[in-house]
N, C-alpha and C positions, 0 to 999 in steps of 0.2 A: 517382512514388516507389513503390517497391515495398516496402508497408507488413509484407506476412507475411514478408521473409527479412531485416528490416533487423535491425541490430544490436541486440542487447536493453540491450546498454549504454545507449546512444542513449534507445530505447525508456523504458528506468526513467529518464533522467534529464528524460524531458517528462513522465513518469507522475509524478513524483514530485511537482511544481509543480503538477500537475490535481488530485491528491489534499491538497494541503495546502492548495489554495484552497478545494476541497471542504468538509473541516477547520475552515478557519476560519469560512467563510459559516456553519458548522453551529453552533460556538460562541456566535460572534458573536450568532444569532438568540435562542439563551439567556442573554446576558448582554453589554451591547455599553458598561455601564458603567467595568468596570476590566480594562486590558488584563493585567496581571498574570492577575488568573485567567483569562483568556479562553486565556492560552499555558499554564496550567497543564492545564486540559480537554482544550485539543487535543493535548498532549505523548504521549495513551497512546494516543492513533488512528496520529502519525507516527513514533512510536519503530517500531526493525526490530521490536523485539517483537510489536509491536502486530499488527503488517503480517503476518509470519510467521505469527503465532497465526491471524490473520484467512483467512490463504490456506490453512493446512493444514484450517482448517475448512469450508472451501468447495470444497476440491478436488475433490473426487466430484462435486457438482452442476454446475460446471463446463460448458461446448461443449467437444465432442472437441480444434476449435482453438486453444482457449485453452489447453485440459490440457498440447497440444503447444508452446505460446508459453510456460509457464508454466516446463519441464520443460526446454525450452533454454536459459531466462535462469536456472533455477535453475543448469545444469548449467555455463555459461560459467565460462571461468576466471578467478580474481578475479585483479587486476591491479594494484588497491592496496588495502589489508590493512587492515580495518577497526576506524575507532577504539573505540569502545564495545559493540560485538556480536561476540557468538561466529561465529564465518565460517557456518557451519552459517542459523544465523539472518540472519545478512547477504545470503545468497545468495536464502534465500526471499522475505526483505523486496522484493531487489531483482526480484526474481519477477515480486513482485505490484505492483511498480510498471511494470515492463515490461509488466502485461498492461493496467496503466490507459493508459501512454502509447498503446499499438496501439490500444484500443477507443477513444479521443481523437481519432487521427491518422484512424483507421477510420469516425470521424462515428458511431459505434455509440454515442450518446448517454445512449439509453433505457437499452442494458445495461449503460453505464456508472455509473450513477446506479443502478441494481439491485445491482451488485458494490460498490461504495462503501457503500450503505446495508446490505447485508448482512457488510462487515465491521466495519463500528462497532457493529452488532447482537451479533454476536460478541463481539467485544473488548467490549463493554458486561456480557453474560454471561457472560464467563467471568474476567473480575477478574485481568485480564492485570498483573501487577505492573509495576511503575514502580521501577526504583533509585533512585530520588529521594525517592518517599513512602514506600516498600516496600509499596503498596496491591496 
């Protein structure tokens, strides 16, 4: 499998599953009593919001490869038209689930667990609002 020109579509939709398992393992460990708040916690790490805020903060520090991985699935053309995000933020969400599927598929474990924890770091800092709480 030729992991750097595969489709980033493809791509975001295993990135998307590695990070929401991420997600939940992370809530779960703070609180594994009531699954109600457990899907309220995680809600502002897998909203596009989240993910966008998360990527546009981390762009720069970035590998050149990833900049390049990040930059093709931002740029792909959307194909179906997203229910609750601005296309703009849809694109980046799905970005930066494209670069978690590749680092995944890539066995890049270690910096996959680095780009995960540095965007819940983010989104932690910077009170990424939720349409649901308006937090």
């Amino acid at each position: 499998m030729d992991i750097k020109n595969m489709n980033t579509t493809a791509l975001a939709y295993l990135g998307d599953a590695v990070y929401e398992v991420f997600v939940r393992e992370r809530v779960l460990s703070s609180d594994a009593a009531h699954v109600d708040r457990l899907h309220a916690r995680a809600v502002k790490y897998v909203r596009a919001e989240g993910q966008a805020y998360a990527l546009k903060g981390m762009f720069e520090e970035l590998r050149p490869e990833e900049q390049n991985l990040v930059k093709r699935a931002r740029n792909r053309k959307i194909t179906s038209k997203p229910k609750n995000a601005d296309p703009v933020v849809y694109k980046l969400a799905t970005a930066f689930e494209a670069l978690a599927g590749y680092l995944y598929l890539s066995a890049q474990t270690e910096r996959l667990e680095e780009i995960f924890e540095q965007a819940v770091r983010i989104i932690d800092e910077g009170g990424v609002v939720n349409e649901k709480t308006k937090r």
